[in-house]
Each structure stands twice: as C-alpha cells, then as structure tokens.
N, C-alpha and C positions, 0 to 999 in steps of 0.2 A: 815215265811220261816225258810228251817232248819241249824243251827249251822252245821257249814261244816268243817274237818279239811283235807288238800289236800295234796297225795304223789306222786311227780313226779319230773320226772328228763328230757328227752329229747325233742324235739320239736315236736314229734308225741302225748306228753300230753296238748302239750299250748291249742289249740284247745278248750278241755274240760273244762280247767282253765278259760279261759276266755265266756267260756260260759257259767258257772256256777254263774260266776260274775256280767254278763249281764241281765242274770234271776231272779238275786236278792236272791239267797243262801249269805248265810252269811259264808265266809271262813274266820275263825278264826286266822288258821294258815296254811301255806305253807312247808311243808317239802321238802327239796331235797339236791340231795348229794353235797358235797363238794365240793369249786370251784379247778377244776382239771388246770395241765400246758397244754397248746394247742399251734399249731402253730411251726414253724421256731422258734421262742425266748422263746418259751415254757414259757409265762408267763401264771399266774394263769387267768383261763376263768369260767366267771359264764355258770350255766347251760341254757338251753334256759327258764324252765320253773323260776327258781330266775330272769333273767332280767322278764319276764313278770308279776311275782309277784310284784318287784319291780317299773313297770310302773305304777301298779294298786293298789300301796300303800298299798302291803297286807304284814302283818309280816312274819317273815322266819326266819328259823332253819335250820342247816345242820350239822345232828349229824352226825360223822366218825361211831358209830355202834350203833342199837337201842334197840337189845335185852336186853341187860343188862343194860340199861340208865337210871338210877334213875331219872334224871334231866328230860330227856323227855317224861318220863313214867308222871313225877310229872303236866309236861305243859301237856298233852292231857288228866291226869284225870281233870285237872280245869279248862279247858275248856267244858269238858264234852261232844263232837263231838254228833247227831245224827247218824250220819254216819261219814266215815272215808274213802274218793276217792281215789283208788287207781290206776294211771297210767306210766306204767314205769317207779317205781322209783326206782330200780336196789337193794331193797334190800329182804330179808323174811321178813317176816310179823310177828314178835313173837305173839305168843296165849294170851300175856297179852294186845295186841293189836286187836286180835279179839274178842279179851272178851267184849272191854269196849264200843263202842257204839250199843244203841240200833238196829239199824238198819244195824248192821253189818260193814265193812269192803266191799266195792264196787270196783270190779276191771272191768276194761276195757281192754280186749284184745283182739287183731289186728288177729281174725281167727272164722270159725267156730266149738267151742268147740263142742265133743272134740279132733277135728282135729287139730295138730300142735300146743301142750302145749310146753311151752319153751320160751325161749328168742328173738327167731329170726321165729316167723310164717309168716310175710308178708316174708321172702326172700326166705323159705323155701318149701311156696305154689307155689311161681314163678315156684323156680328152679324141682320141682317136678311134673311139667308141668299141675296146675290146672287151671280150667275154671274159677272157681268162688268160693269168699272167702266172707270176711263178719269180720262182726266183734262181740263180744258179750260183756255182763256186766254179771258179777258172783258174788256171795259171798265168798273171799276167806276163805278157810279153809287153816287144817294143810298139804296138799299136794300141789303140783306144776300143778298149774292151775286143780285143779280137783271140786273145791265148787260148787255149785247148779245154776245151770243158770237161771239167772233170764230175761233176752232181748237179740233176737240176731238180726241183721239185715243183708241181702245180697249183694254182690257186684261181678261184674265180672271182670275180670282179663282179661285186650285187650291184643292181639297179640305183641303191642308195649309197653305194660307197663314194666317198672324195679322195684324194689323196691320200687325206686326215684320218680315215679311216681306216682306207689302206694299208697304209706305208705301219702300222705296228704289228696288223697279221703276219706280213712279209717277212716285218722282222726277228718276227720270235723264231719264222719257218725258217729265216735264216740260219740263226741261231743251231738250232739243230743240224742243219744241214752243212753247216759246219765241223762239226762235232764227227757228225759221219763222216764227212770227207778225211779228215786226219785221221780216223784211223781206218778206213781203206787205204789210205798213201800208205801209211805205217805197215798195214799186214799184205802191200801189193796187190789190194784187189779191184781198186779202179785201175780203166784202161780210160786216157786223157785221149779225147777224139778234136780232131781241128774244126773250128766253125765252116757253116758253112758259108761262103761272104755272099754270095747270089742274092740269099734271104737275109740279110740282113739290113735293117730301118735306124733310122737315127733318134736319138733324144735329146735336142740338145738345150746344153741352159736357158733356162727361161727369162725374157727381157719381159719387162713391163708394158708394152706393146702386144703383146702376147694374148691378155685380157681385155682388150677394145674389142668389143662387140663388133660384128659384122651380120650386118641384117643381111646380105645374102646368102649366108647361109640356112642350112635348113635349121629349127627348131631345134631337133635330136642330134644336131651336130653342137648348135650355141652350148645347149645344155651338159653335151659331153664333154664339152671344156671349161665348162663352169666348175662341174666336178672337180676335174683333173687338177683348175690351178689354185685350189686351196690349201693353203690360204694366199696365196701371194701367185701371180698380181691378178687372182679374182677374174671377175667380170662386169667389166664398167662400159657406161655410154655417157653422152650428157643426154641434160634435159634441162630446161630455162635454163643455159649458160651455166647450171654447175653438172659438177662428176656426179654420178649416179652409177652405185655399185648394186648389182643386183646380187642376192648370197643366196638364196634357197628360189628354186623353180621346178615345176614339171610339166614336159612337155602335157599336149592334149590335144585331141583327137577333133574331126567335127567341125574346126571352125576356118574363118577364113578371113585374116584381118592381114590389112597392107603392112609392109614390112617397115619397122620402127616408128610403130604406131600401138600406142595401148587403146585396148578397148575395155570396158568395165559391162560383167555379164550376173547378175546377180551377186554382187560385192565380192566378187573372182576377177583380180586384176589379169588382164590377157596381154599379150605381147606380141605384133605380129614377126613372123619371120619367111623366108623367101620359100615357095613352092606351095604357098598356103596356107603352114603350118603357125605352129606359136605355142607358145609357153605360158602355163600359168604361174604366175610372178605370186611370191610367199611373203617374202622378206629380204627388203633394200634398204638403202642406205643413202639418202640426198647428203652432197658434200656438207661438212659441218654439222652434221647432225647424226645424231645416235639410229642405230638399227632400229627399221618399224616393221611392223606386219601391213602385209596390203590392205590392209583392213583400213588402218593407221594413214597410209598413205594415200588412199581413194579419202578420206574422210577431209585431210590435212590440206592437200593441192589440189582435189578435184581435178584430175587430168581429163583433157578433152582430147576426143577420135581424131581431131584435126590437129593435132600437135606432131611434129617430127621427132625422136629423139636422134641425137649423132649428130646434131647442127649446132 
C-alpha cells in the first residue's frame, strides 16, 4: 500500500481520512490547521479532522504557514509521500509541494469541475438553483482548482437539501472516490484530462452579506439561497429595526404579494418577492429571541400587509 501524507481541516474531509485508513494506505502524517478559539468561551478547539487523526493514532502537524517552512518541507521530504491527499485544508498548496510526490498532490472537491472552483461549491450550487452536483479528485496545480481531473462522480441535489444536508452525501461519495482514484493512479488506468476553463463558474467564500435578502429577487431564487447558506450567514432582513432570520421557507404558487411585505393567508405566514412570487415563511428568528414557528410569530407581533421589511 501507498505511503500517504494527508491535508485537511473540516469535517467534510473526515470521511476520506478514515477511509483511507480503513483501506489500509499508510498516512504517515496528517496536516491541518491550527487549533482555532470556538464557542461562547472561545477556548482553543481541534479541527474535526486532528480529533479524528488523533482517535486513529496518526501523527499531526499544524503548521500556522507552509510555503516557506523549512521544518515542514524537511518532514514531508523524509517521509517521501507517494501522493500527498488533499481535502479542505484551507491553505495553497506551494509548488515545492507539488513537486515532491510522485503521484501528485490529490484534491478532492465538493462540485462538478469545472463548475464552481472556490471555497464554498456545495453552497454555491444550492444557492444557484442546480439539479445536480457531484464531486471530483484533481491533481492540483498552480491555479485555484484548475489541475487535470482525474474521477468525477454524480449526485443530485433534492428539493429539501441545505448545504447541511448536502455536504455529508458528498462527502462519503467523496470518500470512496478517493479510494478509486489511488488505485487507478497505482495500476495506470486513469487518463488525467485538463479542465475545461470556457465552463468554468466560481465559488467563492462566502461574506456575511451574502444572506441579506433581496426582495428583487424572484422567490425560488431567495429560497435557493437560503438553502445553500446554512448554516452561515443564513438569510436575514430586518423588520421593526431588528435582524430577522428567516430559516425554513417554501416557495408557493398562486399568489401575489408586494415584495418585502408579509401577508398572513389562513395562519400561512406569506412573503412577497419580485415578479409576484413569495415564500411561505416556516420558521424565523427576531434578533434576541429563540427560533419560532410562523404560527408563533403571526400570534407574538401580528405583522401587518403595510409593513416593509429591509428598512
């Protein structure tokens, strides 16, 4: 089996970590970032893929930068990697690291290349209202997500998926798709084709601006973004001068209310949006205050048709 050295950081790579494991690859070492502050007491928290490393007795590093790291450059020449797994592990890749193992530099990303290169494709496909996503394995080069595709695999995107739901399909398919791809490199039987750049769309990180609401949009556009940006940064508007998250909606057919305006249809909180359209609002969130049902919230504020939100 082949010497493996592994880079990853969030829980969308555990998956592959541990299957790699279970296959009986030999990971030498586990890279990933820095234990960051998390939580209300902002103490220091390991990454998902360090505690998982850590359950499976595998050594770890977490360099603060790797470009210029004498020290880390020195651990992965004498280890000597065949390959070198790459899964979200939030940093570039220096050339002195694609240079050194044989077998490349192996990235696994959450889209089909090279559809929605970037940081954020599962949220990005959501919110951009696709059918069907996928995942692939590349060899990275010197650009952002652009290396030779070596495996891709399909998956469809239901009507109810978020992110949240998403991103752990993806990642198991990952997982496997993984798995295959090393031992087709191993017995030569992928041929690695170049993207194509024509087709190719972006992903990129998501800002907190992201989730402000835009009543000019259509409904089935609001709501393909609501999906996509969960859990972070949601979709919010105000309403009386506070933030108002909305978390669960489905668009609906039939009606015709002015855009950033609720109307209330048999205790069915409604939401207009531009072209006519709107959203049946589920479950939100008034700043300061715990998640309600619209049930909750038609009862609590009584919104009135004359009210704007987004002012």
């Amino acid at each position: 089996m082949m010497d493996l050295v592994f880079c990853g950081t969030p829980l969308f790579a555990v998956p592959t970590l541990e299957k790699l494991v279970a296959a009986g690859f030999r990971v030498k070492l586990v890279a990933t970032q820095p234990d960051r502050p998390s939580g209300r007491g902002m103490q220091l928290a390991a990454s998902p893929v360090k505690q998982t490393a850590l359950a499976l007795n595998l050594p770890i590093v977490q360099p603060e930068k790797i470009k210029n790291n004498d020290e880390f450059r020195a651990q992965l020449e004498g280890i000597a990697p065949e390959a070198i797994i790459v899964v979200g592990y939030g940093r570039i890749i220096p050339q002195w690291m694609i240079d050194l193992p044989r077998l490349g530099n192996i990235n696994l990303h959450a889209s089909q290349l090279p559809k929605y290169r970037g940081a954020a494709p599962i949220q990005w496909a959501i919110a951009t209202g696709e059918s069907v996503t996928g995942v692939t394995t590349m060899r990275i080069d010197a650009g952002l997500d652009t290396g030779d595709i070596l495996l891709q695999s399909v998956e469809r995107i239901l009507p109810e998926d978020t992110a949240l739901t998403l991103a752990p399909r993806l990642a198991q398919m990952g997982a496997e798709l993984m798995i295959a791809t090393l031992a087709g490199l191993k017995n030569g039987t992928i041929a690695p084709r170049p993207q194509d750049d024509t087709k190719a769309t972006l992903a990129p990180i998501l800002k907190r601006e992201d989730g402000l609401i835009d009543f000019s949009r259509s409904a089935v556009d609001a709501w393909n973004r609501l999906r996509g940006f969960q859990p972070w940064p949601g979709a919010f508007t105000s309403f009386r001068g506070k933030m108002l998250h909305i978390h669960a909606a489905v668009p609906v057919t039939k009606v015709s209310i002015a855009p950033a305006h609720f109307a209330i249809d048999n205790d069915r909180l409604l939401l207009g949006f531009a072209h006519g359209t709107a959203l049946e609002v589920q479950e939100l969130q008034v700043e300061g205050k715990k998640r309600m049902s619209a049930h909750d919230f038609i009862n609590g504020y009584q919104p009135r048709s004359d009210e704007i939100l987004g002012r």
